[in-house]
C-alpha positions as CSV (number, residue, x, y, z in Angstrom):
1,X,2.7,-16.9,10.0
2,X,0.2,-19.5,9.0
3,X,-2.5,-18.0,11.6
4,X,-1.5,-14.4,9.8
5,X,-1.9,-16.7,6.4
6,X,-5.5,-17.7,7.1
7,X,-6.4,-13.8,8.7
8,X,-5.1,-12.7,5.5
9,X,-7.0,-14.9,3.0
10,X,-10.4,-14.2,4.9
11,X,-10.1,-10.9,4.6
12,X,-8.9,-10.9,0.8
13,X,-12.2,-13.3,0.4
14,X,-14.8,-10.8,2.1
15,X,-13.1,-8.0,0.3
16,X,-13.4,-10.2,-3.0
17,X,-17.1,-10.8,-2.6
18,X,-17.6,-6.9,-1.2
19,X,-15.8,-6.0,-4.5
20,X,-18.2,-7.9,-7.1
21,X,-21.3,-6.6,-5.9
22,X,-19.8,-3.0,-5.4
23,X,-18.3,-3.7,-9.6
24,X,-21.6,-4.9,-10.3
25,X,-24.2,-2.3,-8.8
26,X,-22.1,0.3,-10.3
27,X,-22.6,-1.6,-14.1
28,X,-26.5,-1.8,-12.9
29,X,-27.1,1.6,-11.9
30,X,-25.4,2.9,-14.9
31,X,-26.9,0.8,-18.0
32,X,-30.4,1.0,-15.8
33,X,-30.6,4.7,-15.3
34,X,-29.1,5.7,-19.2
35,X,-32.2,3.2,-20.9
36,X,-34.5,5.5,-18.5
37,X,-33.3,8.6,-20.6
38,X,-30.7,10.0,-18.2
39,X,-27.6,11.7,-19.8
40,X,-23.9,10.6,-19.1
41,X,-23.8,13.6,-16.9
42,X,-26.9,12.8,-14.9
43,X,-25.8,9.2,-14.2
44,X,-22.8,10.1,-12.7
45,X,-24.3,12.5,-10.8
46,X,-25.9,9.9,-9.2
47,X,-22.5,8.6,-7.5
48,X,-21.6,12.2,-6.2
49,X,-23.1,11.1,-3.0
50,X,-20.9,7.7,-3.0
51,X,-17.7,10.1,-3.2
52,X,-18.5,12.4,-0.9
53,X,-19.8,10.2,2.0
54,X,-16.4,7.8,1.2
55,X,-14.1,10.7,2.1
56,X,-16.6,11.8,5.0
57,X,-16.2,7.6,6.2
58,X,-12.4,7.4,5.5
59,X,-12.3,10.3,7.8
60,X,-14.6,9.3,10.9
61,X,-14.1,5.5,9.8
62,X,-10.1,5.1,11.3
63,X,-11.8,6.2,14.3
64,X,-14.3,4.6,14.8
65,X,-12.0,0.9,13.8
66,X,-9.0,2.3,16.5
67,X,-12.0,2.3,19.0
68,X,-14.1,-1.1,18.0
69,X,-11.8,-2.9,16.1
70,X,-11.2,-3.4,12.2
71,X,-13.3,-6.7,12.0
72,X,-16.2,-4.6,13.6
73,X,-15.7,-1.8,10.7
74,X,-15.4,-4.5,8.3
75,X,-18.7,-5.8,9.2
76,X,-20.2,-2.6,9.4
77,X,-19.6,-2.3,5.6
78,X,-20.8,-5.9,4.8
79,X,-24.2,-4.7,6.2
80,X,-24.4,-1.6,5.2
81,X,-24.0,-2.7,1.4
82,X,-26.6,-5.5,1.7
83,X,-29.0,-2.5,3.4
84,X,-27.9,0.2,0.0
85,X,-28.8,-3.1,-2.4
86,X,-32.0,-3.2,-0.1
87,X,-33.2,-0.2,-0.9
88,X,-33.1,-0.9,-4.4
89,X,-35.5,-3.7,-4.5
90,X,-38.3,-1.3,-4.3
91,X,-40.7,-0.5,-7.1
92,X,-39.4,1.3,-9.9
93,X,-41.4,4.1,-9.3
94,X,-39.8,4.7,-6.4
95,X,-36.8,5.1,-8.0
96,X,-36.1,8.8,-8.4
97,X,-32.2,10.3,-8.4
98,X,-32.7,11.8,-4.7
99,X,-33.5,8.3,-3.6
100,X,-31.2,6.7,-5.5
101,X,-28.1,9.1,-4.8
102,X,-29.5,8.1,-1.1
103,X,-28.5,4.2,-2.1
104,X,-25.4,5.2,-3.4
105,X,-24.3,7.5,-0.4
106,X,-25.0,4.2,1.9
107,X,-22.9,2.1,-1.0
108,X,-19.8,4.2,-0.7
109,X,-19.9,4.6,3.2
110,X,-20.1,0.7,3.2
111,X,-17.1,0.5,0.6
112,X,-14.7,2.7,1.9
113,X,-15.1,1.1,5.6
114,X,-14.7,-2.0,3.9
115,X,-11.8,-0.4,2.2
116,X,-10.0,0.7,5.2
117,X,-10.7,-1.9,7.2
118,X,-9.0,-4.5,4.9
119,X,-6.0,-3.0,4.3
120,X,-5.3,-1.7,7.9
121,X,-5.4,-5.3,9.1
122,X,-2.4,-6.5,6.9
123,X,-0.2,-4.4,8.8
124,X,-1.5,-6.4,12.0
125,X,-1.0,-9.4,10.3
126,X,2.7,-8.7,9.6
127,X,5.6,-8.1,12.2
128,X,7.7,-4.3,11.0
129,X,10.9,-6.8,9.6
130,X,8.6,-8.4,6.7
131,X,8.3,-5.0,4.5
132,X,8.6,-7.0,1.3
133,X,5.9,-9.0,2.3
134,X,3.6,-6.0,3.6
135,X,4.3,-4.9,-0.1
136,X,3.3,-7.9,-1.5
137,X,0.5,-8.8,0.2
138,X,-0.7,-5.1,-0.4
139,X,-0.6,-5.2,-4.0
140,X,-2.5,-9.0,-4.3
141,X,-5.2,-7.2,-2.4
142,X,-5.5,-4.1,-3.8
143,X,-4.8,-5.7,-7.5
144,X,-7.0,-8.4,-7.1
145,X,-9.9,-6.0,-5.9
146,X,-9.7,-4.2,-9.0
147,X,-9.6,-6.9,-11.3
148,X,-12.9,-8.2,-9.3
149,X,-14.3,-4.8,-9.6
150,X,-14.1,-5.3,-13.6
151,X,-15.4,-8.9,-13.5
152,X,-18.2,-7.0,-11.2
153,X,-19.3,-4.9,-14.1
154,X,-19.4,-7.7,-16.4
155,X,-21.6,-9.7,-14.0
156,X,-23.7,-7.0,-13.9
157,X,-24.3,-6.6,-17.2
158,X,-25.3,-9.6,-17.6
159,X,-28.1,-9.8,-15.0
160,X,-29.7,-6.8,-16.6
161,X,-29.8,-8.3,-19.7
162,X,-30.9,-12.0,-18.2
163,X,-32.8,-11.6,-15.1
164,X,-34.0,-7.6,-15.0
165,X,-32.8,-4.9,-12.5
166,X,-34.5,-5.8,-9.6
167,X,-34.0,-9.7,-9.6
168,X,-30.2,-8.7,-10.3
169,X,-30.4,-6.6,-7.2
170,X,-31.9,-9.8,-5.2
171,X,-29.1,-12.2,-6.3
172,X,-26.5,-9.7,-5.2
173,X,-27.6,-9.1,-1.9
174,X,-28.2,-13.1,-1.4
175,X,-24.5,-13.2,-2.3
176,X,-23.3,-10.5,-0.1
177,X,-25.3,-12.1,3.1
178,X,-23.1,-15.4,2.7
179,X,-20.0,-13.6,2.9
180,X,-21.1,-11.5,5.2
181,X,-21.7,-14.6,7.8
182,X,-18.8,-16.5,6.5
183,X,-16.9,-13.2,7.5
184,X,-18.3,-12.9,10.8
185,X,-18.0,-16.7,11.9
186,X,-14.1,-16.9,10.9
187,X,-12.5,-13.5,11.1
188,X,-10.8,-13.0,14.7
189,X,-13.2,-10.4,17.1
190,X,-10.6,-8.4,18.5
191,X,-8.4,-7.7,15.0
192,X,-7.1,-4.1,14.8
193,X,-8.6,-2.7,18.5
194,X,-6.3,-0.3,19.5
195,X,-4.7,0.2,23.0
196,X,-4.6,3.5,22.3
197,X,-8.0,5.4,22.2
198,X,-7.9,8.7,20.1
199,X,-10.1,11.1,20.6
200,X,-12.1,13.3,17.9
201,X,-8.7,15.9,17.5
202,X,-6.4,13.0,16.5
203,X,-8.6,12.1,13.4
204,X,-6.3,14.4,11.1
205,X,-2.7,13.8,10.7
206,X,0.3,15.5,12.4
207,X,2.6,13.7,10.1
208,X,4.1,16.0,7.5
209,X,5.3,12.9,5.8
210,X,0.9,11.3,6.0
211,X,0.1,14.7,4.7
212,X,2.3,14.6,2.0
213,X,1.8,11.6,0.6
214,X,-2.1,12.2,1.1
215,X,-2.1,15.0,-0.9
216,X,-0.2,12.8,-3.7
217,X,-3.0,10.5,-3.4
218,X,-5.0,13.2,-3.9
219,X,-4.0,15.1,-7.1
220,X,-3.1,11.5,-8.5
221,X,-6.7,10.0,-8.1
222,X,-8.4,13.3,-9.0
223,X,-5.9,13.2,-12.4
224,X,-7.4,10.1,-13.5
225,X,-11.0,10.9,-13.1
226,X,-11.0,13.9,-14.8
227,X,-10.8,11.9,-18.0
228,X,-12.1,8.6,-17.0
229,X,-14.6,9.2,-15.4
230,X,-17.4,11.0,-17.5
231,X,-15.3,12.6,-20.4
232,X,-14.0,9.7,-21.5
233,X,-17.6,7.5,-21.6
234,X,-19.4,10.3,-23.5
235,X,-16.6,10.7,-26.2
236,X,-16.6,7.0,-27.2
237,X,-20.8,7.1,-26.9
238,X,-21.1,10.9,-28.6
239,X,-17.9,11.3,-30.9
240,X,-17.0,7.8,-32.2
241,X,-20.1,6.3,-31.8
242,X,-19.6,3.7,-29.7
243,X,-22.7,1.4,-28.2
244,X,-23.0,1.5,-24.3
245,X,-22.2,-2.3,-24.2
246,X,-19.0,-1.5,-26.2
247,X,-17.8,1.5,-24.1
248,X,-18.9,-0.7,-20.8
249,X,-16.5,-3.8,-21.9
250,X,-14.2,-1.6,-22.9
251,X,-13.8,-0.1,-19.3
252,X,-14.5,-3.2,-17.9
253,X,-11.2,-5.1,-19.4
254,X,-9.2,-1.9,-19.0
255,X,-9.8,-2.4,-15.2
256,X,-9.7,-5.9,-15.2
257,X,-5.8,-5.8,-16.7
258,X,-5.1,-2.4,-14.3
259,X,-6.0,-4.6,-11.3
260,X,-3.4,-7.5,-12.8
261,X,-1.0,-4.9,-13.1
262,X,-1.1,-3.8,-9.3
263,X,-1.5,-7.5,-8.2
264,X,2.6,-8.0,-10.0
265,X,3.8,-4.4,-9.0
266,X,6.3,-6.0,-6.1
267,X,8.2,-7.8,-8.7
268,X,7.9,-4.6,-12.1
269,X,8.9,-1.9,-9.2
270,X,11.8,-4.3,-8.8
271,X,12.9,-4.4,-12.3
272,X,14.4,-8.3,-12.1
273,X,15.8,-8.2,-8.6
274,X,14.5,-10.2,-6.0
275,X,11.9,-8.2,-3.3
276,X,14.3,-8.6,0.0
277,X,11.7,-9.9,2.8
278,X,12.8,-7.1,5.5
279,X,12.3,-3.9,3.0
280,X,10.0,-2.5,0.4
281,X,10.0,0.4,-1.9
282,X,10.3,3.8,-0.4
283,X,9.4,7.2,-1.6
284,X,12.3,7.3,-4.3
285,X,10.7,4.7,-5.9
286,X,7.2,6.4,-5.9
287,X,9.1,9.5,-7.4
288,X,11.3,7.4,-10.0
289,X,7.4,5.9,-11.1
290,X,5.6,8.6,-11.1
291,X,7.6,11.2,-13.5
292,X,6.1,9.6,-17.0
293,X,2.7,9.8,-15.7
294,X,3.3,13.3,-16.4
295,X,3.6,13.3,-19.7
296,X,1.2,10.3,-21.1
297,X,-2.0,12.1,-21.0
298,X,-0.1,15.0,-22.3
299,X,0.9,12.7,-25.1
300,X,-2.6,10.9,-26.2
301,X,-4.2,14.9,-26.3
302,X,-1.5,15.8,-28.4
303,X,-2.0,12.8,-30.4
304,X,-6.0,13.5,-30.7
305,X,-5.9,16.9,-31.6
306,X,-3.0,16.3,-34.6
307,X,-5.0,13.4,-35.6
308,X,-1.5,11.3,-35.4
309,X,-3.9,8.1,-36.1
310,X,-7.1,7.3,-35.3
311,X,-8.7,8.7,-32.3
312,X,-9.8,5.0,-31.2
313,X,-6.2,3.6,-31.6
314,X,-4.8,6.6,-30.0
315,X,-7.1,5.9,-26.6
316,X,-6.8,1.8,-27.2
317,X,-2.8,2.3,-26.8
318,X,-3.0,5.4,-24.4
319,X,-5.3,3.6,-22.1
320,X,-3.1,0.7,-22.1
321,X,0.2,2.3,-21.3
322,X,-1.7,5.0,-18.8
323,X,-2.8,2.0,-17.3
324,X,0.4,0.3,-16.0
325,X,2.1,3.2,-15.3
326,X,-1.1,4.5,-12.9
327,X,-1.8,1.0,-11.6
328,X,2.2,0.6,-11.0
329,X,2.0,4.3,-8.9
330,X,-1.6,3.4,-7.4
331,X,0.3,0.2,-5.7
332,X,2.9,1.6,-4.4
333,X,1.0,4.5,-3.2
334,X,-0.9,1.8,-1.0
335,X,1.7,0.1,-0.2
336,X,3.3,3.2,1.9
337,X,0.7,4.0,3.6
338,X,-0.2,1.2,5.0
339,X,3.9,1.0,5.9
340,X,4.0,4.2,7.2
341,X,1.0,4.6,9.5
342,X,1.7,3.4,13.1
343,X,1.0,-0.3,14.2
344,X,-0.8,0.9,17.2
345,X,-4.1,3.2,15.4
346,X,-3.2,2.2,12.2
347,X,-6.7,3.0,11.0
348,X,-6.5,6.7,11.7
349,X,-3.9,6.7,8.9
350,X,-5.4,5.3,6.8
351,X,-8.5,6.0,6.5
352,X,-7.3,9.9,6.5
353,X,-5.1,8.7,3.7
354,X,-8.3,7.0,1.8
355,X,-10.2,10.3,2.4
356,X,-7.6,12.5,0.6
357,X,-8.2,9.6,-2.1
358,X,-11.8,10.2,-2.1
359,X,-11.9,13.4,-2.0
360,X,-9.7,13.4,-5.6
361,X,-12.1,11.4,-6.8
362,X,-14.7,13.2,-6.1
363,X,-13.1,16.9,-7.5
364,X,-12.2,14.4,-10.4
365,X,-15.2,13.9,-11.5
366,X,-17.0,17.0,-11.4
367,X,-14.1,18.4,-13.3
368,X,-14.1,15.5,-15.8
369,X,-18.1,16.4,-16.7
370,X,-17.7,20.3,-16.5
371,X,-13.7,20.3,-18.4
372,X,-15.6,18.0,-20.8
373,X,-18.5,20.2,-21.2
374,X,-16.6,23.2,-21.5
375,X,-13.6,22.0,-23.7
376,X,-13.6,18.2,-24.4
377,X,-11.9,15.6,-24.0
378,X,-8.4,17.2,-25.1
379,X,-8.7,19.9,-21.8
380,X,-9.5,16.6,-19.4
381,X,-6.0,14.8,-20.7
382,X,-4.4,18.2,-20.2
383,X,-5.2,18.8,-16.6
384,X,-5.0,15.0,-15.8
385,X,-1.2,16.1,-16.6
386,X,-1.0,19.1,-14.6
387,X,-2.5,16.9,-11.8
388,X,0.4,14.4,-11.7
389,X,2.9,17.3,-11.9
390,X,1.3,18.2,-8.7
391,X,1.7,14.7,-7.2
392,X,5.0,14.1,-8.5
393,X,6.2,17.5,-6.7
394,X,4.1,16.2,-3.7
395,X,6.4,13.4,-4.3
396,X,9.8,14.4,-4.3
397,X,9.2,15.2,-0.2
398,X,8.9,11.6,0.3
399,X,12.6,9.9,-0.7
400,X,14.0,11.0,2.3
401,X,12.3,8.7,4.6
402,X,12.2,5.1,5.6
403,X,8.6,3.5,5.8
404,X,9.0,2.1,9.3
405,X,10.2,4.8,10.8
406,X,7.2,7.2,11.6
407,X,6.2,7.9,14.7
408,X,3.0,9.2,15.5
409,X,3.4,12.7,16.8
């Protein structure tokens, strides 16, 4: 346990220091690209790429790990990072949004191997009796990396506004190198190799119980992007008249606290009773979670269009309770997958999980700039609802089942 211990906190740390610079970049590109004159819409745009080639890596990526092993993956996405911050360092003339969607294709390929690779190793790390454990160290990671994410955009932020875009660029890629070799020297070289070598037809899932609960990912991750992503930015910039630092702390902090949320899901999914060491939550509990998810976006719409109070009240206290009830669900969510996919090719089911979670993402935020467009914000808050109805019926497949006991078939 203490060798899993140390596995465990190297690859939380190279994860951690992926995390900030991924945060960061993001904040970069953004403020950068809307002082050149771009619109909402065109800057996130820009990160269609990063979607897309995440769900194309999740895909291809759980191969690739099964065959060379997670460390090598995790790696992979180290360097690919530094090479997407890399290409970035060139003039700003260069800069155009073909070349920069380019950078940002790179980015996400880098992210979501990094992604993949660090939560498939945790199920190495543990032996199939420590379940509450898996759970818990499942939701430190995945909590911690989204609070990082937030401090990322703040970091970034600040080295526009201090040191310029390009010099910002430089410092983030000398930080990225270090981890990088700290990463290579310490992590074990054969981590997450499988014994079993799949071949190309073994990339998608046989499991009806994988599928399922991918396609809950899904419509869950594509529900909160269709508001987050763009409609909800441009509403604080164009209706209430909010600065861009304002609207980029404000998103900042809201993913800061989400991230703390999903870091102490184990013990608010448990509601006061201790986490047994041999068993986590199962789908019940994703179902039980997931039911009042429906109706919150439902309820801040509502709120907006009768003018209950404020607008910006009714999206300070509907982001905040949206929040812990998504992060709660988007723990979990991790959680079982990482239980349910086999020890032996874990990495196939997961990353086909994660590319069911980018590609929601990705319809998410096309829909949340053309819904927007078309309707405003009230029609994105609508949909994000019918989404989670869709994931919660998803859902209601998945209480019959144990984690631990799929088998690959």
């Amino acid at each position: 346990m203490s060798h899993a211990l140390r596995q465990y906190g190297l690859v939380t740390l190279s994860y951690w220091g992926f995390t900030i610079t991924d945060g960061a970049l993001r904040m970069l590109v953004v403020l950068y690209f809307h002082q050149l004159g771009y619109s909402p819409f065109e800057v996130a745009a820009l990160f269609l790429f990063y979607e897309f080639f995440g769900m194309l890596t999740n895909l291809f990526g759980g191969w690739l790990a099964a065959h060379t092993g997670l460390n090598t993956t995790l790696h992979v996405g180290l360097v690919l990072q530094m090479a997407a911050l890399a290409m970035l360092l060139v003039e700003p003339d260069w800069l155009s949004v073909i070349y920069v969607m380019a950078a940002q294709a790179l980015s996400g390929i880098a992210k979501d191997l990094n992604k993949m690779s660090a939560k498939s190793s945790i199920k190495l790390l543990l032996p199939d009796n420590a379940q509450g454990k898996l759970y818990h160290w499942i939701a430190v990671l995945t909590g911690s990396k989204n609070t990082l994410k937030g401090v990322g955009f703040f970091i970034g932020a600040l080295l526009l506004s201090s040191i310029g875009f390009r010099a910002a660029i430089f410092v983030l890629f000398l930080g990225l190198m270090l981890v990088c070799i700290a990463s290579f020297l310490l992590l074990d070289r054969g981590m997450g190799k499988s014994e079993y070598q799949p071949k190309f037809r073994d990339l998608f899932s046989k499991s009806p119980i994988l599928n399922r609960l991918s396609a809950a990912r899904f419509f869950l991750f594509a529900s909160r992007d269709i508001w987050f992503v763009v409609a909800l930015p441009v509403y604080l910039q164009s209706v209430l008249g909010w600065s861009h630092t304002a609207v980029g702390s404000l998103l900042a902090l809201w993913i800061i606290a989400y991230g703390g949320v999903q870091a102490i899901a184990p013990k608010l999914t448990q509601l006061g009773r201790s986490l047994k060491p041999d068993k986590g939550p199962d789908g019940r509990t994703a179902l039980h979670w997931i039911l009042p998810l429906c109706l919150i976006p439902a309820v801040i719409a509502t709120a907006l269009h009768y003018r209950l109070a404020e607008p910006a009240t009714v999206l300070f206290f509907g982001l905040g309770i949206y929040g812990i009830f998504f992060a709660i669900n988007s723990s979990l969510h991790s959680y079982l997958i990482v239980a349910y996919a086999q020890r032996d090719g874990v990495s196939l089911d997961v990353g086909f999980y994660y590319m069911a979670n980018a590609g929601g993402r990705l319809v998410g935020s096309l829909l949340s700039g053309l819904i927007y467009q078309w309707q405003g914000l009230e029609a994105c808050l609508l949909l994000a609802s019918g989404f989670v109805v869709m994931a919660s019926l998803l859902s209601t497949r998945l209480t019959a089942q144990q984690p631990h006991h799929y088998e690959r078939v």
